[in-house]
MIROKE-746091 format. One record per residue (C-alpha): y, x, z; residue number from 1. Coordinates in Angstrom, 3 decimals, padded with zeros to 6 digits, always signed. Example, Ala and Ser with C-alpha at 12.3 -4.5 7.8 and 13.67 -1.06 7.14 Angstrom:
MIROKE-746091
[pt [-004.500,+012.300,+007.800],1],
[pt [-001.060,+013.670,+007.140],2],
END
This chain:
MIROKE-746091
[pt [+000.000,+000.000,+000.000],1],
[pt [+002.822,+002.790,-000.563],2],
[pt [+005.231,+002.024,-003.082],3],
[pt [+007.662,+004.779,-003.754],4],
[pt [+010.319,+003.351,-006.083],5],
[pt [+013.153,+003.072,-003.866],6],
[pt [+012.667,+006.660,-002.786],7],
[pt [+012.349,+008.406,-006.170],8],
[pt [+014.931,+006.232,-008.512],9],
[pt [+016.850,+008.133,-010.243],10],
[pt [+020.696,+008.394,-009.238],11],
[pt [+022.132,+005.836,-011.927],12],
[pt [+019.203,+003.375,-011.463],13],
[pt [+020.109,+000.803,-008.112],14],
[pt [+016.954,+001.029,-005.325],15],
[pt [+014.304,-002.137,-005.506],16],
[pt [+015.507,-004.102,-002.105],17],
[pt [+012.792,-003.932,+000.424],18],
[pt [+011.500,-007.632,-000.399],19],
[pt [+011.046,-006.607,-003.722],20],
[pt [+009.015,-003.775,-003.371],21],
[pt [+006.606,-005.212,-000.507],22],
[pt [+006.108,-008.350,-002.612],23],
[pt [+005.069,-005.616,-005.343],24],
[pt [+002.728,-003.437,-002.595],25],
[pt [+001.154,-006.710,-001.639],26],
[pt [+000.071,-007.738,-005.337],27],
[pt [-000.763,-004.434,-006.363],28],
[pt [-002.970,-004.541,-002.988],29],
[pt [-004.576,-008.059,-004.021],30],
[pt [-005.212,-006.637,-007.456],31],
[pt [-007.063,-003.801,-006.181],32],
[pt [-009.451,-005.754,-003.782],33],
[pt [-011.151,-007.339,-006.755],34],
[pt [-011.960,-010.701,-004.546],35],
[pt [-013.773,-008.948,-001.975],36],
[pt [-012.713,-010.287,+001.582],37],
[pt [-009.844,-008.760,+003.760],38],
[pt [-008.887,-009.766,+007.682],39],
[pt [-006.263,-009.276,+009.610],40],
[pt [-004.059,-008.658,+007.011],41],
[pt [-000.481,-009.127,+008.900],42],
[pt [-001.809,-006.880,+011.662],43],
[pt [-002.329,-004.236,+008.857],44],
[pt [+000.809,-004.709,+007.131],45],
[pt [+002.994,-004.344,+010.205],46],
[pt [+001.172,-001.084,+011.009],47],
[pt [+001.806,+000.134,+007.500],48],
[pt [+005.522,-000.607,+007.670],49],
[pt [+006.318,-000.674,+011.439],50],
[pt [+005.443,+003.746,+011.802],51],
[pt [+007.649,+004.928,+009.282],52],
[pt [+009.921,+002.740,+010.115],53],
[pt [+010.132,+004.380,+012.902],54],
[pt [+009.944,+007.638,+012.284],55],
[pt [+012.555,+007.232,+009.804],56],
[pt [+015.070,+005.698,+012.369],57],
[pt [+014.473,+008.268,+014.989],58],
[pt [+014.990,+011.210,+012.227],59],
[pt [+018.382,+009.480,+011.774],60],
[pt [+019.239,+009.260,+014.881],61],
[pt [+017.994,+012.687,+015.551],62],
[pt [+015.324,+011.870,+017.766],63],
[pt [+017.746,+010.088,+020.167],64],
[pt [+016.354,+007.127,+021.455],65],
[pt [+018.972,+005.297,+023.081],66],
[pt [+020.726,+004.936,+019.464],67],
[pt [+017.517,+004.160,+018.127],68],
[pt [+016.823,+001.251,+020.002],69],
[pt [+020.085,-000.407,+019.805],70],
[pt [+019.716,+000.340,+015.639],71],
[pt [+016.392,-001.446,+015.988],72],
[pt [+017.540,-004.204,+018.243],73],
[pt [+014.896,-002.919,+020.519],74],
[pt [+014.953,-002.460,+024.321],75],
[pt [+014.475,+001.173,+024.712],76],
[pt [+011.352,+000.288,+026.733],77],
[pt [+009.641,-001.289,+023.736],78],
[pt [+010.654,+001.310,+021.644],79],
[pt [+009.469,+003.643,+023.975],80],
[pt [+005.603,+002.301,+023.563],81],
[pt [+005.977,+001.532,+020.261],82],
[pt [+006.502,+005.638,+019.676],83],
[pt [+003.833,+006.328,+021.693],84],
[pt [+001.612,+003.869,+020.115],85],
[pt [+002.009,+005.577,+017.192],86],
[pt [+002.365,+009.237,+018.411],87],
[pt [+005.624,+009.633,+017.747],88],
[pt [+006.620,+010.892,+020.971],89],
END
């Protein structure tokens, strides 16, 4: 489920919105299952998107978590597990 459009457009081209390009992950990832059955599909797509979410908010906020929590509209408790949940402590 990576789609890398937004990263690598090129500087005259304007960046898929986010909507866009997980509607286009998720089809791409339907396509590619060939009918067999999935579960728990939410749970997987939040852990796909929630990590680098995260890691990308705390590298701009270099690393400070205070600032990333209020960016997040987190309480820096939360984010706090969250980061830990996913080893980014």
């Amino acid at each position: 489920m990576t789609e890398t459009s937004n990263i690598h457009s090129s500087p005259t081209e304007q960046p898929r919105p986010l909507r866009e390009s997980v509607m286009a992950a998720l089809d791409q990832y339907f396509v590619q299952l060939e009918g067999q059955p999935v579960n728990n599909l939410y749970d997987m797509v939040l852990e796909e998107v929630e990590a680098p979410l995260l890691e990308a908010v705390m590298r701009y906020t270099e690393h400070n978590q205070t600032k990333a929590s209020n960016l997040l509209g987190l309480n820096r408790g939360t984010l706090r597990k969250k980061l830990k949940q996913y080893n980014l402590l």
